[in-house]
N, CA, C and O atoms as a Maestro MAE file, in Angstrom:
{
 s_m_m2io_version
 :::
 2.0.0
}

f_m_ct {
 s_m_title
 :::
 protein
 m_atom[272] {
  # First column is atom index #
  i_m_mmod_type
  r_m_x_coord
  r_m_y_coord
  r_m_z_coord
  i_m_residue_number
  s_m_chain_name
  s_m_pdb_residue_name
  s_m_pdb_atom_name
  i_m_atomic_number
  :::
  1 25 119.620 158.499 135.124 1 A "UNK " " N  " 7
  2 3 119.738 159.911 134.881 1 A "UNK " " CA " 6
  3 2 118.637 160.309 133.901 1 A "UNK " " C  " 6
  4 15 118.278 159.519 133.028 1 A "UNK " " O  " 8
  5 25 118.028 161.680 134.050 2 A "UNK " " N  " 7
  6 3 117.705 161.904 133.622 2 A "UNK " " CA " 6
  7 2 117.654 163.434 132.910 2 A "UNK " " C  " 6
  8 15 118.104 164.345 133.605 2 A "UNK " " O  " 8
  9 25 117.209 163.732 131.758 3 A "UNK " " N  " 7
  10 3 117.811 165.069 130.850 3 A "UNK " " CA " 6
  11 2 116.215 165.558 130.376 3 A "UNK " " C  " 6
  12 15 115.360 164.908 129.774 3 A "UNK " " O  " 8
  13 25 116.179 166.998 130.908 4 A "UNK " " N  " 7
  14 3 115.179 168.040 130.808 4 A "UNK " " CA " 6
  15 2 115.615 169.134 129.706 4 A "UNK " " C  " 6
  16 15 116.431 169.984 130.062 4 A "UNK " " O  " 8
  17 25 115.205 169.155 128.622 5 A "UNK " " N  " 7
  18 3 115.417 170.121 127.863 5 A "UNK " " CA " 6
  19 2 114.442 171.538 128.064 5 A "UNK " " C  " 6
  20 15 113.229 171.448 128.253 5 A "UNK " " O  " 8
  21 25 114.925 172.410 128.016 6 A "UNK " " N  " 7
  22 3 114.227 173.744 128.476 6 A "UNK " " CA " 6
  23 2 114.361 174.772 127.559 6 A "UNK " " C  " 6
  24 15 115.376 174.891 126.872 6 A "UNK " " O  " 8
  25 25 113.287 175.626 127.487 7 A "UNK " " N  " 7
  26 3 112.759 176.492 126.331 7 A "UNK " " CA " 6
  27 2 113.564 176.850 126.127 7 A "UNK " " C  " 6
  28 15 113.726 176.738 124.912 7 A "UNK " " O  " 8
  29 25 115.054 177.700 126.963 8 A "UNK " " N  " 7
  30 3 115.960 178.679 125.805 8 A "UNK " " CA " 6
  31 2 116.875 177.668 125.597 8 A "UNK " " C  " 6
  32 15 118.013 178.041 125.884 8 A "UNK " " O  " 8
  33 25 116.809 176.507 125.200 9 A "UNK " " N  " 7
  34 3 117.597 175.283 124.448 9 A "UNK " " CA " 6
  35 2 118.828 174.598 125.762 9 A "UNK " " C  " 6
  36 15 119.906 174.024 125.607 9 A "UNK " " O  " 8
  37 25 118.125 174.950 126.922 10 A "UNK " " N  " 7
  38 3 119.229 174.929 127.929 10 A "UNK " " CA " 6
  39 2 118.815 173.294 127.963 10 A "UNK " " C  " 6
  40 15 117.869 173.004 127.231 10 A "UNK " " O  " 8
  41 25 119.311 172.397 128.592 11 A "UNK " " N  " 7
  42 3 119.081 171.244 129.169 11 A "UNK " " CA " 6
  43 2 119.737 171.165 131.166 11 A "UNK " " C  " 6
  44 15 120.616 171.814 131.734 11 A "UNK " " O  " 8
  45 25 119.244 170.592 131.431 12 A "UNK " " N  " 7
  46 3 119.625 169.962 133.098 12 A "UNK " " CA " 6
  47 2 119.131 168.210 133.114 12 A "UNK " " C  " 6
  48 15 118.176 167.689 132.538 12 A "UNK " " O  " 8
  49 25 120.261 167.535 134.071 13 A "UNK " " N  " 7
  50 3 120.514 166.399 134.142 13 A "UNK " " CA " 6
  51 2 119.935 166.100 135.604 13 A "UNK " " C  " 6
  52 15 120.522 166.666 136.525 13 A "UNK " " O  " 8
  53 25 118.887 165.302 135.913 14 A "UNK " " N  " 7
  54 3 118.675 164.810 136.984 14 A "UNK " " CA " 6
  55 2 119.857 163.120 138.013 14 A "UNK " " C  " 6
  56 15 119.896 161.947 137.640 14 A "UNK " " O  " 8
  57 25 120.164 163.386 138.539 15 A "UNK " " N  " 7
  58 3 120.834 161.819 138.699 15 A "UNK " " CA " 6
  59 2 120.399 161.445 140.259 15 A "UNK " " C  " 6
  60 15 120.433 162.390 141.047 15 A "UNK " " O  " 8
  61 25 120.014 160.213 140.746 16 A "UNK " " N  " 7
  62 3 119.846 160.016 141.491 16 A "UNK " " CA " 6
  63 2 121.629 160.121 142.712 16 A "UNK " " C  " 6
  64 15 122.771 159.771 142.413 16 A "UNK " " O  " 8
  65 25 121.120 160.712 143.968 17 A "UNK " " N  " 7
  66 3 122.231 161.154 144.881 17 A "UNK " " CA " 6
  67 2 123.001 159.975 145.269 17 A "UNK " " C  " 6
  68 15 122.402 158.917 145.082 17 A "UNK " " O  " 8
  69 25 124.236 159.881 145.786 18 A "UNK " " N  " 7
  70 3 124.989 159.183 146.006 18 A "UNK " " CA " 6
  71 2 125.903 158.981 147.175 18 A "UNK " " C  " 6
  72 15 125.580 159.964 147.843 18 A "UNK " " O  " 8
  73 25 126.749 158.421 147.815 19 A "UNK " " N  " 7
  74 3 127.134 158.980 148.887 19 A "UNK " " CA " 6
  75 2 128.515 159.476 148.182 19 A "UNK " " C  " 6
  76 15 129.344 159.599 149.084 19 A "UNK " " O  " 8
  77 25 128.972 159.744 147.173 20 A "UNK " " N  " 7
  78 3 130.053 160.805 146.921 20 A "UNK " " CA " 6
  79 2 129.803 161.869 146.968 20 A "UNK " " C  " 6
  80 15 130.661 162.741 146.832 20 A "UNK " " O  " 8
  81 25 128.390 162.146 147.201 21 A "UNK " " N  " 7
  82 3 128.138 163.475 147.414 21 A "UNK " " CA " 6
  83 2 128.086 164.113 148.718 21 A "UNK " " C  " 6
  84 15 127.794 165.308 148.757 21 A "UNK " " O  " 8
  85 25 128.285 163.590 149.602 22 A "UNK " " N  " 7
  86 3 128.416 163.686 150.728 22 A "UNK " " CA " 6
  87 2 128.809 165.343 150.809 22 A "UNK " " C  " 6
  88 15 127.903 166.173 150.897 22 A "UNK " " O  " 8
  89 25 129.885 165.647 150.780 23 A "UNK " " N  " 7
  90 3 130.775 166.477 151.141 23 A "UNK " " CA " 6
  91 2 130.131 167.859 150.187 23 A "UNK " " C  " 6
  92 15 130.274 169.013 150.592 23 A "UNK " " O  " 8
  93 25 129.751 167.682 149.494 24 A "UNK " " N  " 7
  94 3 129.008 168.907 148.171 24 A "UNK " " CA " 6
  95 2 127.738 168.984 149.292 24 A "UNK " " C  " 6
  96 15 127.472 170.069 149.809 24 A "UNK " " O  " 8
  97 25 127.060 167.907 149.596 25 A "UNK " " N  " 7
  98 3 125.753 168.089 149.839 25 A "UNK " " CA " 6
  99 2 126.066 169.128 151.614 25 A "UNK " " C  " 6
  100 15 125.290 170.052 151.861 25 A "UNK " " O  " 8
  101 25 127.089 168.833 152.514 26 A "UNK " " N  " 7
  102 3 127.430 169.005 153.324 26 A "UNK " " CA " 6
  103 2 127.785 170.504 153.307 26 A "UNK " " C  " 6
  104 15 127.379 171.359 154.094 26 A "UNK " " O  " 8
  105 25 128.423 170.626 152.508 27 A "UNK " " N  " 7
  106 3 129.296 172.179 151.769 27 A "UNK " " CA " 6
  107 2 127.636 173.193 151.427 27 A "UNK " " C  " 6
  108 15 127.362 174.259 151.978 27 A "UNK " " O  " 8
  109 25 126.696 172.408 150.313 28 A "UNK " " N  " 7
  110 3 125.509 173.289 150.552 28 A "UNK " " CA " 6
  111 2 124.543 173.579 151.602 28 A "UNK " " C  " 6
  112 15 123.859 174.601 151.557 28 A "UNK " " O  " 8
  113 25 124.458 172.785 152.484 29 A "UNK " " N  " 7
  114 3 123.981 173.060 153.941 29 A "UNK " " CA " 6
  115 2 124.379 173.983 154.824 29 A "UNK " " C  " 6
  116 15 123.631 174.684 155.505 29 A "UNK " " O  " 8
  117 25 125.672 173.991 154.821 30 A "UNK " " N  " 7
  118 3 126.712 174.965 155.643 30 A "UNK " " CA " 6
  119 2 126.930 176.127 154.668 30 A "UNK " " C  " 6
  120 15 127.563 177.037 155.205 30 A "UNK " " O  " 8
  121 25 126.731 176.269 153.913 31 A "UNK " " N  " 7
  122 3 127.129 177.373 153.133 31 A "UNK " " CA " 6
  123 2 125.891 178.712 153.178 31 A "UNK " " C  " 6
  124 15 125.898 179.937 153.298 31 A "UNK " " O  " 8
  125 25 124.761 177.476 152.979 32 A "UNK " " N  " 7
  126 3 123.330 178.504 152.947 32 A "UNK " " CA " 6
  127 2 122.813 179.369 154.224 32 A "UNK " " C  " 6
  128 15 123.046 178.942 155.354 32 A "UNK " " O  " 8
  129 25 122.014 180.759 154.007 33 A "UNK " " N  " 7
  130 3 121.650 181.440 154.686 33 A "UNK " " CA " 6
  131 2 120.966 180.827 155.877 33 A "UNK " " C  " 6
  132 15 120.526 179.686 155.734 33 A "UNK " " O  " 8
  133 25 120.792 181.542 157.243 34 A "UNK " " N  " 7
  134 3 120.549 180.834 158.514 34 A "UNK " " CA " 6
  135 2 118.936 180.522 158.237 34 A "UNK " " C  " 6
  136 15 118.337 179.592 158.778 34 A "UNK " " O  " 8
  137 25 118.193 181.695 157.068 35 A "UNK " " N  " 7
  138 3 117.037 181.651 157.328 35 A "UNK " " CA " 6
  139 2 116.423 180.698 156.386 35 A "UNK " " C  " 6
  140 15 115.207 180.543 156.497 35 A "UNK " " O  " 8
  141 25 117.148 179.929 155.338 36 A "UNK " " N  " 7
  142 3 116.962 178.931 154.495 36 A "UNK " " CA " 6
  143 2 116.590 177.846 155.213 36 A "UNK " " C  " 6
  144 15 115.501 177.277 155.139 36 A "UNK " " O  " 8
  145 25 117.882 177.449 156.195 37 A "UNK " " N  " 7
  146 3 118.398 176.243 157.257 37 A "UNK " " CA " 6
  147 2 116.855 176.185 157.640 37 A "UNK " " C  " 6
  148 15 115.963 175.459 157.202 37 A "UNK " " O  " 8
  149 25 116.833 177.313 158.721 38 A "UNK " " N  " 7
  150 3 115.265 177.257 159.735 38 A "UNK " " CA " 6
  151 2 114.093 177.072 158.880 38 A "UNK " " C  " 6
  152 15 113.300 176.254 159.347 38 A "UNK " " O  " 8
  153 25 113.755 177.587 157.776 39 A "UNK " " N  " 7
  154 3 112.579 177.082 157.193 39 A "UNK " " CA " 6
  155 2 112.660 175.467 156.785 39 A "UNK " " C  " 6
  156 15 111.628 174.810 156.653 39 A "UNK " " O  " 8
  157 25 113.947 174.908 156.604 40 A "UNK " " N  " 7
  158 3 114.053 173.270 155.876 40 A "UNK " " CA " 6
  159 2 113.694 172.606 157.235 40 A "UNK " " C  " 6
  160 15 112.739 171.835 157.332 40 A "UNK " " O  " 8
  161 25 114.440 172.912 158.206 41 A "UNK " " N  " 7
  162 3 114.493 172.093 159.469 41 A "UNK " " CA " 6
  163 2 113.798 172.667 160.336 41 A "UNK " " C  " 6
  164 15 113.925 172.033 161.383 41 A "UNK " " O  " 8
  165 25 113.136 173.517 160.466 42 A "UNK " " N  " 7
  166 3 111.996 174.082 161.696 42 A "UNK " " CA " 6
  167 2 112.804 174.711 162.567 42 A "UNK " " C  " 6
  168 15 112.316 175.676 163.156 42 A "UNK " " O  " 8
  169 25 114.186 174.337 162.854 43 A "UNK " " N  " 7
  170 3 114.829 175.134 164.006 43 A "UNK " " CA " 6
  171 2 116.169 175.405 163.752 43 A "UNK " " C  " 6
  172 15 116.578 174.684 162.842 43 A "UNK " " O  " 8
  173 25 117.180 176.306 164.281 44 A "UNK " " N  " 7
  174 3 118.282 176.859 164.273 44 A "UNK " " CA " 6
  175 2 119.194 175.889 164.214 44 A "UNK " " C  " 6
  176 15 119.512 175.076 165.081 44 A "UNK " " O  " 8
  177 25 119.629 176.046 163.027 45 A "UNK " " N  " 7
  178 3 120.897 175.249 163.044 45 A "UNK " " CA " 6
  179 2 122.083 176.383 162.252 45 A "UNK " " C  " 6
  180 15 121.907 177.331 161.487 45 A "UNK " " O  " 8
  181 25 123.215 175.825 162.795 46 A "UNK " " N  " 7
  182 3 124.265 176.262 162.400 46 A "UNK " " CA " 6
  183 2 125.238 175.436 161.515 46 A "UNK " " C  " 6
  184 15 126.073 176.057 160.857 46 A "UNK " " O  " 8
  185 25 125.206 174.534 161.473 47 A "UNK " " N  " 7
  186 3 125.975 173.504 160.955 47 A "UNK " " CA " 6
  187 2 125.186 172.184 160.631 47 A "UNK " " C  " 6
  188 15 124.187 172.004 161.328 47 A "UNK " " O  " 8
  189 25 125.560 170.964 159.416 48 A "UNK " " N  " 7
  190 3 124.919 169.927 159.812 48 A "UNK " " CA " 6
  191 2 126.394 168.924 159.632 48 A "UNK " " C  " 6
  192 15 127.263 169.033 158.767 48 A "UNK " " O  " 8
  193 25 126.301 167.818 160.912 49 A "UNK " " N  " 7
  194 3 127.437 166.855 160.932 49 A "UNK " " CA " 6
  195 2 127.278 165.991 160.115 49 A "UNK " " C  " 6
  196 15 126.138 165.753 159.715 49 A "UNK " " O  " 8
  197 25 128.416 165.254 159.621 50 A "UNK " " N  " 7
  198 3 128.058 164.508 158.603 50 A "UNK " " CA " 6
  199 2 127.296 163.312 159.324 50 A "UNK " " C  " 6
  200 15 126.742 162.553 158.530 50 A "UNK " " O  " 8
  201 25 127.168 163.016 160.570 51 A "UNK " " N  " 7
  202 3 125.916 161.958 160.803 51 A "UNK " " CA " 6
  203 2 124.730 162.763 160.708 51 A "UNK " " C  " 6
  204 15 123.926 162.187 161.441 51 A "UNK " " O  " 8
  205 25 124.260 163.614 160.292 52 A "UNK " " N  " 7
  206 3 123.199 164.450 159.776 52 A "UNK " " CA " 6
  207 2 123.250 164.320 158.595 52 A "UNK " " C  " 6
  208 15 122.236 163.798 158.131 52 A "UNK " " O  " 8
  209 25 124.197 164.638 157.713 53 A "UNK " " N  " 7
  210 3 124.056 164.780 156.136 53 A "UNK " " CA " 6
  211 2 124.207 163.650 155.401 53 A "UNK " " C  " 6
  212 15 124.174 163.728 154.173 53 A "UNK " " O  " 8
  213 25 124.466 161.971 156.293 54 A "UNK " " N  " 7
  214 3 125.120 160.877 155.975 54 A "UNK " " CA " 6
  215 2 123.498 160.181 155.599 54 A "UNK " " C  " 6
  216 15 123.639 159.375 154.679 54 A "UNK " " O  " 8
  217 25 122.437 160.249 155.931 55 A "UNK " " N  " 7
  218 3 121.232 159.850 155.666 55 A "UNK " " CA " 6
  219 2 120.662 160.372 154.459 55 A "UNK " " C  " 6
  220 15 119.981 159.758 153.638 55 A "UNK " " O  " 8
  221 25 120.974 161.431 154.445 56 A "UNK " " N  " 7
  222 3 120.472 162.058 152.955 56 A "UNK " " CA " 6
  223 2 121.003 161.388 151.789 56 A "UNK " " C  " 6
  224 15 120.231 161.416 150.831 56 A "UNK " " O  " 8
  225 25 121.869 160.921 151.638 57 A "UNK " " N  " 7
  226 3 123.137 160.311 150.485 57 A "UNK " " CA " 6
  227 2 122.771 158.677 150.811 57 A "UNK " " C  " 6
  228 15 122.378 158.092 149.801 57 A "UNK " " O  " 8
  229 25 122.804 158.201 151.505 58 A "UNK " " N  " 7
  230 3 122.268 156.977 151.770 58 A "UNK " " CA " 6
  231 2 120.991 156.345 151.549 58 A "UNK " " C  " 6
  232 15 120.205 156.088 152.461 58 A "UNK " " O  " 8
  233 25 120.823 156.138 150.527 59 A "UNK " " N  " 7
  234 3 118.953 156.140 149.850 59 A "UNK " " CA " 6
  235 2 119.180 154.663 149.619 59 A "UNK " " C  " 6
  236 15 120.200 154.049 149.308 59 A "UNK " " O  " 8
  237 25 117.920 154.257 149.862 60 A "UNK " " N  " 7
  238 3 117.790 152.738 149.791 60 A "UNK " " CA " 6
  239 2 116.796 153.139 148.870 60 A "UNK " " C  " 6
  240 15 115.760 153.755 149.118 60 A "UNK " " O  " 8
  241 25 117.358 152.585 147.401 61 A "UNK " " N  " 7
  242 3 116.602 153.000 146.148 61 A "UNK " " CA " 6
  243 2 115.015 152.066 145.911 61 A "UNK " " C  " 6
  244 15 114.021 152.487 145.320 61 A "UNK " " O  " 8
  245 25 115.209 150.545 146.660 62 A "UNK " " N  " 7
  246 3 114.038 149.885 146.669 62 A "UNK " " CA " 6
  247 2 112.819 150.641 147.068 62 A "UNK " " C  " 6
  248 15 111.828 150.788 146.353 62 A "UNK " " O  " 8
  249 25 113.033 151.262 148.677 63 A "UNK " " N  " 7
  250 3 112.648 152.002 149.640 63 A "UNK " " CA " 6
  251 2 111.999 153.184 149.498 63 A "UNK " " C  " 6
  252 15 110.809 153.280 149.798 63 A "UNK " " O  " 8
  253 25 112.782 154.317 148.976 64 A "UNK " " N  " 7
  254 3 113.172 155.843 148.579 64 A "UNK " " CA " 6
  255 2 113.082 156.646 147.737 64 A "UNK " " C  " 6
  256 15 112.971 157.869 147.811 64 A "UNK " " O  " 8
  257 25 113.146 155.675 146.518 65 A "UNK " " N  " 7
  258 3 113.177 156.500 145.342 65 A "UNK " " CA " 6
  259 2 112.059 156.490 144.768 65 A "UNK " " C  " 6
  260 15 111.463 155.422 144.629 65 A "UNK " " O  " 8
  261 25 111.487 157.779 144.273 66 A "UNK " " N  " 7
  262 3 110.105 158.088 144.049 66 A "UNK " " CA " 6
  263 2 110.184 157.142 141.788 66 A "UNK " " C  " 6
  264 15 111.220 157.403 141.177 66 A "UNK " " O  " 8
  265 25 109.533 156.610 141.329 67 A "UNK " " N  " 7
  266 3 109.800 156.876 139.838 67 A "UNK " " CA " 6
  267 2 108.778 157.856 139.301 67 A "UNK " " C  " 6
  268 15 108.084 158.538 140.055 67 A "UNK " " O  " 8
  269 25 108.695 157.916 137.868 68 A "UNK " " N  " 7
  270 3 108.273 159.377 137.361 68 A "UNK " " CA " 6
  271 2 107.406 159.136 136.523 68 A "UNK " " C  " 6
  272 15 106.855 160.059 135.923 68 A "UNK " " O  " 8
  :::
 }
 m_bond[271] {
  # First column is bond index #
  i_m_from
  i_m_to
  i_m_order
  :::
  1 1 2 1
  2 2 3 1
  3 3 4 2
  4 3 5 1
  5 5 6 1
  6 6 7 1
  7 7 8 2
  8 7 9 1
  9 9 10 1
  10 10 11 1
  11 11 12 2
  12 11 13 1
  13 13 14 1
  14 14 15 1
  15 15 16 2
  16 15 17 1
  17 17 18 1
  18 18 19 1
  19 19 20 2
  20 19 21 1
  21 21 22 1
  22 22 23 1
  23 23 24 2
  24 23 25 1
  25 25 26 1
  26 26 27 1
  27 27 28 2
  28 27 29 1
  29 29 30 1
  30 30 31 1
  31 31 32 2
  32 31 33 1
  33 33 34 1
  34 34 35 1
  35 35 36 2
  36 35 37 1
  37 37 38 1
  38 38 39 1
  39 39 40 2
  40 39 41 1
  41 41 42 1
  42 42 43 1
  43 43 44 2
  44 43 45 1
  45 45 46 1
  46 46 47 1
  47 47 48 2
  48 47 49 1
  49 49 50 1
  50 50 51 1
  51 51 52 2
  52 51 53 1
  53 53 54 1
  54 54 55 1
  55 55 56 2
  56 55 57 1
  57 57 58 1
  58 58 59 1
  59 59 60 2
  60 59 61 1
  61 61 62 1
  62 62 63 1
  63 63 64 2
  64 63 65 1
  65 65 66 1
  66 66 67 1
  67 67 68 2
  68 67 69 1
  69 69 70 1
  70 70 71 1
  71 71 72 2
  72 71 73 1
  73 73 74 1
  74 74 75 1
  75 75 76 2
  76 75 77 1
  77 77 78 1
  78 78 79 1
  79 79 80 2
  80 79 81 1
  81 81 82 1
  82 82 83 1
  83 83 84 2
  84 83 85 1
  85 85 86 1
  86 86 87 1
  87 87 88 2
  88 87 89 1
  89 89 90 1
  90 90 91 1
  91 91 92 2
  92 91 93 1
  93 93 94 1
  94 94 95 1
  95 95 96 2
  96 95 97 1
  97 97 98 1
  98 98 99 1
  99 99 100 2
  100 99 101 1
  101 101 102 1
  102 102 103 1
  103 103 104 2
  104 103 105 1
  105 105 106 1
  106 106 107 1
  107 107 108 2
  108 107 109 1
  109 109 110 1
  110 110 111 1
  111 111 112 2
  112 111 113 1
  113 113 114 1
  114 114 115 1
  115 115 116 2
  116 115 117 1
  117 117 118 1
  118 118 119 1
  119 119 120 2
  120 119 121 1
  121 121 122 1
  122 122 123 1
  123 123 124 2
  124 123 125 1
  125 125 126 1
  126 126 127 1
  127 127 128 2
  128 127 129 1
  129 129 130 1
  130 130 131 1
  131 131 132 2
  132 131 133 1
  133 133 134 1
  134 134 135 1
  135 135 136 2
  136 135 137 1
  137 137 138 1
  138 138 139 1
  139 139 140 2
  140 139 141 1
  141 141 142 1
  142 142 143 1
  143 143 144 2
  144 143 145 1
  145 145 146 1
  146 146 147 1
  147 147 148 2
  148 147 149 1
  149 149 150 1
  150 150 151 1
  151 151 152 2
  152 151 153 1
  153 153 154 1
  154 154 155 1
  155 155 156 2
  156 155 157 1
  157 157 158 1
  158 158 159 1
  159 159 160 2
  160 159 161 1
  161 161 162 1
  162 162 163 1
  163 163 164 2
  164 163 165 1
  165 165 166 1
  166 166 167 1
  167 167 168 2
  168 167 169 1
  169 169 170 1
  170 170 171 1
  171 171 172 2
  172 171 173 1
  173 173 174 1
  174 174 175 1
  175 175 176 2
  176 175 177 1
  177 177 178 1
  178 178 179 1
  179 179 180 2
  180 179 181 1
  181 181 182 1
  182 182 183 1
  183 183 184 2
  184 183 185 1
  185 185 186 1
  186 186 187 1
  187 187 188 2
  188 187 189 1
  189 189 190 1
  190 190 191 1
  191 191 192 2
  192 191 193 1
  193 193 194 1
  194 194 195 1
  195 195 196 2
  196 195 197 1
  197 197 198 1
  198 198 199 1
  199 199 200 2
  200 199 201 1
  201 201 202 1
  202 202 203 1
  203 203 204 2
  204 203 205 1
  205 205 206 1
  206 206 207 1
  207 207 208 2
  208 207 209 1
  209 209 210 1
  210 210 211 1
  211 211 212 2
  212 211 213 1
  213 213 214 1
  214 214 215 1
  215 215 216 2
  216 215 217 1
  217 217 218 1
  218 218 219 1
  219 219 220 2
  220 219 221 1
  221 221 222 1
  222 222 223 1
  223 223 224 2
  224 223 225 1
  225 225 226 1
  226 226 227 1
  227 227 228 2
  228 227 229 1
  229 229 230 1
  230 230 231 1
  231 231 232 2
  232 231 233 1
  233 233 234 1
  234 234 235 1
  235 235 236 2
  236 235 237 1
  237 237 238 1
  238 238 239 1
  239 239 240 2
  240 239 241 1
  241 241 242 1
  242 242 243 1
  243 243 244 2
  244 243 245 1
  245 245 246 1
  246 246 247 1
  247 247 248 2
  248 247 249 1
  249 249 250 1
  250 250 251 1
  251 251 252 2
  252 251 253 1
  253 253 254 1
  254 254 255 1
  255 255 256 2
  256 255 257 1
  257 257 258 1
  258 258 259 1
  259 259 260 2
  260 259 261 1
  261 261 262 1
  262 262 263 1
  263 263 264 2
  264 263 265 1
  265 265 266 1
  266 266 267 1
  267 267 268 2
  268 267 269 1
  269 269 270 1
  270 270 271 1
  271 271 272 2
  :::
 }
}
């Protein structure tokens, strides 16, 4: 994890994703505007299944993870 302190004394926590997030990450996909969706993914979607959203949460940290 990591912690960003920001000018009006705010802080934010970075953490690498997990698959408990599944269902949050799933919930923000489906939740967001159609025209968000089409610019991320190039084409119309309406929904993403969780064998769509199950790769995102599944990070092979050797692999995947960028360091800083």
């Amino acid at each position: 994890m990591v912690t960003f302190r920001l000018a009006n004394e705010g802080q934010i926590r970075l953490r690498p994703v997990s698959p408990d997030d599944e269902p949050m990450i799933a919930e923000a996909f489906n939740t967001a505007p159609q025209e968000t969706l089409l610019h991320r993914f190039f084409t119309p979607l309406r929904r993403l299944s969780s064998e769509q959203v199950r790769p995102l949460v599944m990070i092979d940290p050797v692999r995947e993870v960028c360091g800083r």
